[in-house]
N, C-alpha and C positions, 0 to 999 in steps of 0.2 A: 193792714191798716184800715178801719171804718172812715164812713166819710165824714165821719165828724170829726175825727183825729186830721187828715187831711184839711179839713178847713179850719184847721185850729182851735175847736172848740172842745172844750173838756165838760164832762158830767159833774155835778156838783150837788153832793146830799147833805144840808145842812139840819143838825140836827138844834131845837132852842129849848131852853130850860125847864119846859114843860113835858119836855121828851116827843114832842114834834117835827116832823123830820117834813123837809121838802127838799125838792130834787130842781135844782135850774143848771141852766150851761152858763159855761163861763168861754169867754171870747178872750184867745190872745190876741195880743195885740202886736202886730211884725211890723219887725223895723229892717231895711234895708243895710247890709253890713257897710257900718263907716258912717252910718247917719246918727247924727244927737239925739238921744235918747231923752235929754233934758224935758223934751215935752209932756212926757208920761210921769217923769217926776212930778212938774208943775205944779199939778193935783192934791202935790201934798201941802205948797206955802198957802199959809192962812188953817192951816188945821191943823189942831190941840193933839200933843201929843198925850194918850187917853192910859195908855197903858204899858208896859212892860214885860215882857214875858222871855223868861229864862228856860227854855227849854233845853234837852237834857245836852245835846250837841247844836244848837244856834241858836239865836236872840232873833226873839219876835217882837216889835214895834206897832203898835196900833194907832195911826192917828185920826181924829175923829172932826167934820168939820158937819156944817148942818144941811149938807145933801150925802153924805155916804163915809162908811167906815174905810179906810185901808192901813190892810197889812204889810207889813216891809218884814221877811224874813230876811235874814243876816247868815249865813252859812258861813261865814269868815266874820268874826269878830271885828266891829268895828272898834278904834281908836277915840276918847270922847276927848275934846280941846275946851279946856276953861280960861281963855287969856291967853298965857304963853305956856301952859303946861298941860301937856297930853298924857293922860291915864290910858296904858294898855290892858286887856282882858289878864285878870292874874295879877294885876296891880291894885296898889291899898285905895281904896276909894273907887273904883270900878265902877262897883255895883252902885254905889250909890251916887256916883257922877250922873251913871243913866236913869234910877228911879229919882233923882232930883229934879229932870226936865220933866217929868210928867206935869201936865198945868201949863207947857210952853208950847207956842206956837210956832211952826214953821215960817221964817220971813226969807228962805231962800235956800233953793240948790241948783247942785252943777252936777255934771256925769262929765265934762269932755275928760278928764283921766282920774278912773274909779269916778266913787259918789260921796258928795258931798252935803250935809241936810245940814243948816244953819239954823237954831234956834234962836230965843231971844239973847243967854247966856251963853251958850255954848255951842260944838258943833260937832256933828257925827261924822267919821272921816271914814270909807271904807276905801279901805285903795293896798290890797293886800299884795304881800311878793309871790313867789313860787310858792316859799318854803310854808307860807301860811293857809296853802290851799289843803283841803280835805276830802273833796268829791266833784263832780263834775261843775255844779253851779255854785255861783257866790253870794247873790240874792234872788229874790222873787219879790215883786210888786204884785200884790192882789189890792183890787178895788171893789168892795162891798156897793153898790148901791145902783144907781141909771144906768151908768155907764161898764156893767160890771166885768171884769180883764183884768189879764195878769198879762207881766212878764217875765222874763228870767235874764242875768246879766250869766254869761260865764265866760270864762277866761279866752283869750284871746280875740273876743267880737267886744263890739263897742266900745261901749268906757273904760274896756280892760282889754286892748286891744296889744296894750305893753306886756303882755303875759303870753303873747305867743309864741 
């Protein structure tokens, strides 16, 4: 293990549209097991959720506020809540529950069990069972910009502490 894997920093080559590539670190950010993770959420209320992205095995979320971009990869399918009816991944209107928040802004989340990202309409529920897991992790928070860090939830630690 390098010492930069040890202090939890990972290499970072981002490539921009011009075919420009730079190379920064990205700092995770440790949480003590059992501690609220809520905080690193925080980050997201008040920023526009900018994008949508269906990748080929998880959903990527980009929200965008005007100091820095962040990614919210989804490894487990979130659940979307409009009122009293929740749309599952595979269910009619899915897809378009999630590209209809695009335009909306974060007014709140929770992590104490799973994650919770409340928009203006609706609300993204990630709070999966056993049977819905697929790999080791369930999300990743990456933060594009000052402060730039990731983290990962997986099962059995923090907000999905129910999964052990």
């Amino acid at each position: 293990m390098s010492a930069s894997e040890r202090a939890g920093v990972s290499h970072c080559i981002t490539v921009d549209v011009d075919g420009f590539a730079t190379v920064g670190l990205l700092r995770r950010q440790s949480f003590q097991r059992g501690e609220d993770v809520t905080e690193y959420l925080d980050e997201l209320v008040g920023a526009e959720l900018a994008q949508v992205w269906f990748v080929r095995d998880h959903l990527q979320l980009i929200f965008e506020d005007d100091r820095e971009s962040l990614s919210l990869q989804c490894y487990v399918w979130p659940r979307v809540q409009t009122g009293s009816t929740q749309i599952h991944v595979g269910g009619v209107g899915y897809r378009d529950a999630l590209c209809d928040a695009i335009g909306q802004r974060v007014s709140g989340v929770n992590s104490s069990r799973g994650i919770t990202i409340t928009l203006t309409d609706r609300t993204f529920v990630l709070m999966p069972n056993a049977d819905d897991l697929v790999g080791p992790e369930i999300a990743m928070l990456h933060s594009r910009g000052s402060g730039s860090g990731w983290t990962v939830w997986r099962p059995g630690e923090d907000s999905f502490e129910y999964l052990a």
